[in-house]
C-alpha positions as YAML, in Angstrom:
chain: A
units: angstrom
residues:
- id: 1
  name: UNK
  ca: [81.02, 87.62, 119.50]
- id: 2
  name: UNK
  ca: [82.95, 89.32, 116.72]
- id: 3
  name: UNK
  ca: [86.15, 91.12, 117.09]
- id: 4
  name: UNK
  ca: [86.44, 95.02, 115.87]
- id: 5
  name: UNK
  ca: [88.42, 95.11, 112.52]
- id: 6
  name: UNK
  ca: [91.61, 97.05, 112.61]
- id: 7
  name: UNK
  ca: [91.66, 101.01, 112.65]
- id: 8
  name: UNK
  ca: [93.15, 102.91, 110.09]
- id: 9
  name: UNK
  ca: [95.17, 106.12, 111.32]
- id: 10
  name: UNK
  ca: [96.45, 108.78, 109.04]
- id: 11
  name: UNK
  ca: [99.94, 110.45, 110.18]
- id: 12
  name: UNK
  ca: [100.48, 113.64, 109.16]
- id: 13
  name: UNK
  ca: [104.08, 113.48, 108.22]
- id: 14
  name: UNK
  ca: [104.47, 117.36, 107.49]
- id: 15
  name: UNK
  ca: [106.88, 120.01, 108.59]
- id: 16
  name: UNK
  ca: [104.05, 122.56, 108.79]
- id: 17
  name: UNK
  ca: [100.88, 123.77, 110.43]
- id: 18
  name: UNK
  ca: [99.12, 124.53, 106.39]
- id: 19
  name: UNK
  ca: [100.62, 121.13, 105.16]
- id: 20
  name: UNK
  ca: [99.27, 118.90, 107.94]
- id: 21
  name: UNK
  ca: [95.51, 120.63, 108.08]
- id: 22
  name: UNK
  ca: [95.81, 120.54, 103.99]
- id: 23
  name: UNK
  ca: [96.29, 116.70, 104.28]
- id: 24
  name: UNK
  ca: [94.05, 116.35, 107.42]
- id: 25
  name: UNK
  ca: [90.77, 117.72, 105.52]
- id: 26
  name: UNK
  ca: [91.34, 115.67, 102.49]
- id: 27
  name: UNK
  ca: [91.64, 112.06, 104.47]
- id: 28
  name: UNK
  ca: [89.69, 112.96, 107.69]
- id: 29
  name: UNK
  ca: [86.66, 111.76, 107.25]
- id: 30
  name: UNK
  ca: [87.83, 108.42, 105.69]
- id: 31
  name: UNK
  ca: [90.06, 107.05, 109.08]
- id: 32
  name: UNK
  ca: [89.15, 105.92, 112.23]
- id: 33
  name: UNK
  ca: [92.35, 108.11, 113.73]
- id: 34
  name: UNK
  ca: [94.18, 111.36, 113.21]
- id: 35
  name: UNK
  ca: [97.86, 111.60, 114.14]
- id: 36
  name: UNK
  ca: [99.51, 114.58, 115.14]
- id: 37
  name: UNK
  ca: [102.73, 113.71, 113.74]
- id: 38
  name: UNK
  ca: [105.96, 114.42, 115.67]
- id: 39
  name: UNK
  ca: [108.14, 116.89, 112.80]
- id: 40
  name: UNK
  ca: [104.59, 119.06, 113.11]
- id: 41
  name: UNK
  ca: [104.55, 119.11, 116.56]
- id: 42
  name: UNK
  ca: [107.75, 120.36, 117.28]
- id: 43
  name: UNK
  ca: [107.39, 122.96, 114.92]
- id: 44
  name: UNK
  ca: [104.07, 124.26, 116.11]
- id: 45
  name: UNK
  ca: [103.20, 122.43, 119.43]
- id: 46
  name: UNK
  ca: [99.88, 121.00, 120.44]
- id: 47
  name: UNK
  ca: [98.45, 123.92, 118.47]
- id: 48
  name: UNK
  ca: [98.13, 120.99, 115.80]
- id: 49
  name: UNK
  ca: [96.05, 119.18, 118.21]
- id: 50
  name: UNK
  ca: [93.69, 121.76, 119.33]
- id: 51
  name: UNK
  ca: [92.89, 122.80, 115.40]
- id: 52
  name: UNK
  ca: [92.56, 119.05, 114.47]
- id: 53
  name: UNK
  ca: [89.96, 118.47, 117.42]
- id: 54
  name: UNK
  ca: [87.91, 121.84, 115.86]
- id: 55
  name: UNK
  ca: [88.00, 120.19, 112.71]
- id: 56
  name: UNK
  ca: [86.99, 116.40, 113.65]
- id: 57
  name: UNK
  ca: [85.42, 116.32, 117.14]
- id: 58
  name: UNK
  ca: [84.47, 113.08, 116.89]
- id: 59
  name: UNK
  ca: [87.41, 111.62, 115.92]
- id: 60
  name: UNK
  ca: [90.66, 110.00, 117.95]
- id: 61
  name: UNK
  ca: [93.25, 112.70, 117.54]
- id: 62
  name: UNK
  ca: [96.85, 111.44, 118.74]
- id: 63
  name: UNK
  ca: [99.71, 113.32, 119.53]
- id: 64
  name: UNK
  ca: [102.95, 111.69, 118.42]
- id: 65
  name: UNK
  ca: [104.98, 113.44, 120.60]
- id: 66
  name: UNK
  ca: [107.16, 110.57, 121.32]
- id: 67
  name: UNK
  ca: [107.71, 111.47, 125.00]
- id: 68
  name: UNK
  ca: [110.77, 111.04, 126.75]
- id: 69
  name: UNK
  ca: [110.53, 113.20, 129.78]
- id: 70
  name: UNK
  ca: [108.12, 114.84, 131.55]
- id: 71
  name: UNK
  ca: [105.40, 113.17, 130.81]
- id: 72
  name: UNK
  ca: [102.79, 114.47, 133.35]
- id: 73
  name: UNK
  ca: [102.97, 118.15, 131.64]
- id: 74
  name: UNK
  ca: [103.57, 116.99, 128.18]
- id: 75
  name: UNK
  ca: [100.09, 114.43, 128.42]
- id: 76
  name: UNK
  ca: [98.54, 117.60, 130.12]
- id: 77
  name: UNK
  ca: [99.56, 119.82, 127.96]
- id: 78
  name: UNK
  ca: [98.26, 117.72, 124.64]
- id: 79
  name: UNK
  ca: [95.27, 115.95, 126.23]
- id: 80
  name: UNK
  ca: [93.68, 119.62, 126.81]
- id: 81
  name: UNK
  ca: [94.23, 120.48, 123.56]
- id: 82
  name: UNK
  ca: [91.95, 117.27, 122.40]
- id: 83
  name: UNK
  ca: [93.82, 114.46, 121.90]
- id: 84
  name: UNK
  ca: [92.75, 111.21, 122.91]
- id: 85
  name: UNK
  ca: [95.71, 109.63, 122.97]
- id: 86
  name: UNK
  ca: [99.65, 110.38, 123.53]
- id: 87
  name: UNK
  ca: [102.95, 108.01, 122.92]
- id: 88
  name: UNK
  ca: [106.13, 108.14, 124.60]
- id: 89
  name: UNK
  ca: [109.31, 106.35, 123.15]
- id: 90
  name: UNK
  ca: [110.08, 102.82, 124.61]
- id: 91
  name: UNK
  ca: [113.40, 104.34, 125.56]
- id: 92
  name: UNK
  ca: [111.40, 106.66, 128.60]
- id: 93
  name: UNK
  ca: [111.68, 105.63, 132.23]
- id: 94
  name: UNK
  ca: [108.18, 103.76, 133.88]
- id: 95
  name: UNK
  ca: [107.42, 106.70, 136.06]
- id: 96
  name: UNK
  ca: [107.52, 108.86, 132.70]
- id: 97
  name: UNK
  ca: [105.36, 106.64, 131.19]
- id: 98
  name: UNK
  ca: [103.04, 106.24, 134.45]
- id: 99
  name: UNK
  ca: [102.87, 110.24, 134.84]
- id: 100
  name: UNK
  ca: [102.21, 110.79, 131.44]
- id: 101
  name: UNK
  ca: [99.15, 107.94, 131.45]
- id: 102
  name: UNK
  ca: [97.49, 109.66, 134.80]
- id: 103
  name: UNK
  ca: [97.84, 113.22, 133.57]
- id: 104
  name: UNK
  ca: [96.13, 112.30, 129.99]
- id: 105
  name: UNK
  ca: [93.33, 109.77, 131.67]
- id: 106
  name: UNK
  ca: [92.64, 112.66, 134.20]
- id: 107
  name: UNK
  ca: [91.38, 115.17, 131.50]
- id: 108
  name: UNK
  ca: [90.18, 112.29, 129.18]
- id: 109
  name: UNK
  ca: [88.91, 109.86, 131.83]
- id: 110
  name: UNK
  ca: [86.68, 108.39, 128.72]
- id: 111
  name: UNK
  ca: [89.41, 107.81, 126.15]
- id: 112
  name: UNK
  ca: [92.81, 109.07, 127.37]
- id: 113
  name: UNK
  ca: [95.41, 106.17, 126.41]
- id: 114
  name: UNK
  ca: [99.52, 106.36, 126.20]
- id: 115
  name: UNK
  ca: [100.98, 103.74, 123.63]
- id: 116
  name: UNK
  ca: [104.36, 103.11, 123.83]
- id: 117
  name: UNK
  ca: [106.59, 103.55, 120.05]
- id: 118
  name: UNK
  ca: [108.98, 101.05, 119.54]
- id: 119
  name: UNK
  ca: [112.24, 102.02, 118.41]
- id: 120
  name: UNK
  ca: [115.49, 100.24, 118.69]
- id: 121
  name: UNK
  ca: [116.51, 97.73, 121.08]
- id: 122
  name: UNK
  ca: [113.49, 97.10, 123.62]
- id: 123
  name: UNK
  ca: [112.82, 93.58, 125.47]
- id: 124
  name: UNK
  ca: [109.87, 91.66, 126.22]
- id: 125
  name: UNK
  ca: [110.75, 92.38, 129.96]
- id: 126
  name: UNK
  ca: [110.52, 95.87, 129.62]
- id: 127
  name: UNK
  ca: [106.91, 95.22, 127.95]
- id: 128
  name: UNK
  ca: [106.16, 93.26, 130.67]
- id: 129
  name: UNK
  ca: [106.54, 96.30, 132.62]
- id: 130
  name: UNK
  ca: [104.53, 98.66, 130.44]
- id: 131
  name: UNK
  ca: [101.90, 95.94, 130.83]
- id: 132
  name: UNK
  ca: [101.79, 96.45, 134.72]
- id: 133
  name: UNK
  ca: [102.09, 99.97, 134.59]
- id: 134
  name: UNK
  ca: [98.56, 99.42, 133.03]
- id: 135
  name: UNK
  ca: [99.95, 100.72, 129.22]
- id: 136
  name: UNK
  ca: [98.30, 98.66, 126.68]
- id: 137
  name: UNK
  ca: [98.98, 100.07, 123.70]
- id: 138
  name: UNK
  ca: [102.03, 99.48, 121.62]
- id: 139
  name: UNK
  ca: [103.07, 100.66, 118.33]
- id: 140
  name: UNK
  ca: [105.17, 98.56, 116.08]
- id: 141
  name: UNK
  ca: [108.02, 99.91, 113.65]
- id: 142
  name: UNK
  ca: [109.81, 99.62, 110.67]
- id: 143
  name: UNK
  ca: [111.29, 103.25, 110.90]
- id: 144
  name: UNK
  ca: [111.41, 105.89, 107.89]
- id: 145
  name: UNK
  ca: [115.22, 105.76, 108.08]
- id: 146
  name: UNK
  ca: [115.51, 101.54, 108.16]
- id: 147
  name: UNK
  ca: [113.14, 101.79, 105.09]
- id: 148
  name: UNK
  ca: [115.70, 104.19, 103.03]
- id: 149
  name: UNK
  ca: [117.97, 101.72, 104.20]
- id: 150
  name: UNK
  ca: [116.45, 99.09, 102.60]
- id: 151
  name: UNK
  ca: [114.77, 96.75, 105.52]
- id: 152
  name: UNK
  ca: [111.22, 95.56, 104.93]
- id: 153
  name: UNK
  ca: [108.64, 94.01, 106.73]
- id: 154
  name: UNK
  ca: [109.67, 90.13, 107.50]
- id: 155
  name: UNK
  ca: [108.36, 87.31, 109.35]
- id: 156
  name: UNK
  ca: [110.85, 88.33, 111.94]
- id: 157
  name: UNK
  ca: [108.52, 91.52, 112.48]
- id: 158
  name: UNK
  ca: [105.59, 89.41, 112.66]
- id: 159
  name: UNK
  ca: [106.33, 87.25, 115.02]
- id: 160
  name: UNK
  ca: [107.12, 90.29, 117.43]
- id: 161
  name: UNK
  ca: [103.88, 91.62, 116.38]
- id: 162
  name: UNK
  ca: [102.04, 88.59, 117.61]
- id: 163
  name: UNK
  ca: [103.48, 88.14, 120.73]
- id: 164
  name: UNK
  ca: [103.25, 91.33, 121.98]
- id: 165
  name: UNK
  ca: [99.72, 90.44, 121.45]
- id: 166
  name: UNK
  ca: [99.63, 87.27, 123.23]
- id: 167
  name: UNK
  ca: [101.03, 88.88, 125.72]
- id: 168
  name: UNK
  ca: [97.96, 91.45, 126.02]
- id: 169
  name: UNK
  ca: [99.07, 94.67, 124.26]
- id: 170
  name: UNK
  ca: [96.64, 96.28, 121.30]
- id: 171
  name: UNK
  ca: [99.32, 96.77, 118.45]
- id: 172
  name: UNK
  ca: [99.66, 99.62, 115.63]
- id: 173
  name: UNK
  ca: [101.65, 98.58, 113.11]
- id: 174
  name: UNK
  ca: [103.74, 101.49, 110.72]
- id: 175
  name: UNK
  ca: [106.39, 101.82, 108.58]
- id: 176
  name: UNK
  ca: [106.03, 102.44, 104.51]
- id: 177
  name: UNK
  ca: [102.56, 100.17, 104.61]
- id: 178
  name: UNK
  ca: [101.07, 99.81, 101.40]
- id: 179
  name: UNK
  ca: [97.50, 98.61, 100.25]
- id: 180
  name: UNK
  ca: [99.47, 95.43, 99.35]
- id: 181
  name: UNK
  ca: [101.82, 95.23, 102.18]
- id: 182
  name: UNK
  ca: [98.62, 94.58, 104.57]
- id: 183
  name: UNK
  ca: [98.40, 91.58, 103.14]
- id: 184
  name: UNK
  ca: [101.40, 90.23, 104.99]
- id: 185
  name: UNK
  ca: [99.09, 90.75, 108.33]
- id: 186
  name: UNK
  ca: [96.13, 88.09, 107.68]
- id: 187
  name: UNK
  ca: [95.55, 86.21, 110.15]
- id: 188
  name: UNK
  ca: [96.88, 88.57, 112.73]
- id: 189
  name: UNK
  ca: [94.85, 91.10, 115.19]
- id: 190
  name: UNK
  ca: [96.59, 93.91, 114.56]
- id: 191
  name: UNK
  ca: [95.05, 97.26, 116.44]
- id: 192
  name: UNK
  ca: [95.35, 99.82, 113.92]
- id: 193
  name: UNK
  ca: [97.37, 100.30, 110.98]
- id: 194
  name: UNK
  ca: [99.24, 103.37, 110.04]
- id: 195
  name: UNK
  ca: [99.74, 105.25, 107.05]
- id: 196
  name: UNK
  ca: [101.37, 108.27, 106.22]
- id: 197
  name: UNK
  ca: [102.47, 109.78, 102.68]
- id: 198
  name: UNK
  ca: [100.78, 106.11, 101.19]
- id: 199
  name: UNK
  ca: [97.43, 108.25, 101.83]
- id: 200
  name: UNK
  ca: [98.00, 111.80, 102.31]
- id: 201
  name: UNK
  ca: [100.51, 112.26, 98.65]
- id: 202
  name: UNK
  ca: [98.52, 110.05, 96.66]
- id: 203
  name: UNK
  ca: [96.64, 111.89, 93.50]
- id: 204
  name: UNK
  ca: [93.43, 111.26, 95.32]
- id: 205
  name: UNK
  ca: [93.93, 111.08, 99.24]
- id: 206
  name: UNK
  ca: [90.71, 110.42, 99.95]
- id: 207
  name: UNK
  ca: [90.09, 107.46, 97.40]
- id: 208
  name: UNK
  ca: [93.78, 106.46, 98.64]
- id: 209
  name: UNK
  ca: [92.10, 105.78, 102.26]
- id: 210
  name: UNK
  ca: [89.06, 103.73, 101.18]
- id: 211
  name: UNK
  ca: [91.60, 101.30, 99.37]
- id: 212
  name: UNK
  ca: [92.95, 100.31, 103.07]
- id: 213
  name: UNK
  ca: [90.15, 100.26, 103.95]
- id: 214
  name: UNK
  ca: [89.21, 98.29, 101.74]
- id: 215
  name: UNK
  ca: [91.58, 95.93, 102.17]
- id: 216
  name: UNK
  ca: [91.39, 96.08, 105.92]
- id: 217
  name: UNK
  ca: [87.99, 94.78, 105.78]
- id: 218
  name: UNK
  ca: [89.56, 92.21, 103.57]
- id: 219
  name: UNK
  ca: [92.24, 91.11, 105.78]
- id: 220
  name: UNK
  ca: [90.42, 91.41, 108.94]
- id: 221
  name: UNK
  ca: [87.95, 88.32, 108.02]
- id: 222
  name: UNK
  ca: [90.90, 85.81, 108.76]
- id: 223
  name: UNK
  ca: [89.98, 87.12, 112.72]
- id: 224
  name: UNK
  ca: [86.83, 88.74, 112.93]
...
């Protein structure tokens, strides 16, 4: 039995409704997943996920809200727009994270996931407890602002990586990822990776997301 190679996900990393749906129909049809990214949604709500569902009904559409409260009515709210799947920040209380995972799974019995971003100081023990709250997705960081500072993916990041999937968690990886960068994941069963402005402001988006691709399908023999 072979394992499924890793997804790649396209963030739309845009301030407005025209920018993100520009990017969206140039890279669409080249990912496996279509993320509603967070500056976008808070501009124009889950009106960014309902247009993205017209547009690709086939595909997984994920709000990046980054939940931190109310979680029941912000899953709701998303998952009946169309997306598939929601995250809520690390920082957000279990019974945020519970609410939000029933409210999303209840429209989208199918499909309906919560992953859980990773920002900042988080423990094992907490993930432990996303774990039994039956939240099995987890997203991995190296954040836009750590980048500008000048941090870059490390061992020390990949040995995080692979325990949280030891420990049973289907991890997304993100964070200024480059064609070349993936390299640094061989070997390990990473979920998805996630790509941003690498894909959507290259001069040719579209050729931009076969390269990961690409590459994925290069990397992903190590574990497939």
């Amino acid at each position: 039995m072979t394992k499924q190679l890793p997804n790649l996900q396209v963030a739309l990393d845009h301030s407005n409704l025209k920018g993100a749906i520009t990017a969206a129909v140039s890279v669409g049809n080249e990912v496996d997943v279509i993320e509603a990214g967070t500056v976008c949604l808070l501009q124009v709500g889950s009106e960014l996920v309902e247009v993205l569902r017209s547009l690709f009904p086939n595909k997984i559409i994920v709000a990046d809200t980054k939940c931190a409260d109310a979680g029941g009515t912000v899953a709701k709210n998303n998952a009946v727009r169309g997306a598939d799947w929601m995250t809520c920040i690390c920082s957000a209380t279990i019974p945020t994270m519970k609410t939000a995972r029933k409210a999303i799974e209840d429209i989208n019995p199918d499909k309906g996931e919560i992953q859980v971003e990773l920002y900042g100081d988080w423990t094992y023990d907490q993930a432990q407890q996303w774990l039994d709250a039956g939240i099995s997705q987890a997203i991995y960081h190296q954040s836009r602002d750590a980048l500008l500072a000048g941090e870059t993916w490390g061992e020390k990041d990949l040995n995080k990586v692979k325990k949280l999937i030891e420990m049973g968690f289907r991890v997304s990886v993100t964070g200024g990822l480059s064609v070349d960068t993936l390299k640094l994941f061989e070997g390990v069963d990473v979920f998805t990776f996630i790509a941003g402005r690498g894909i959507t402001e290259a001069k040719n988006p579209a050729g931009a997301a076969r390269a990961f691709k690409d590459e994925i399908k290069q990397i992903g023999r190590a574990h497939v």
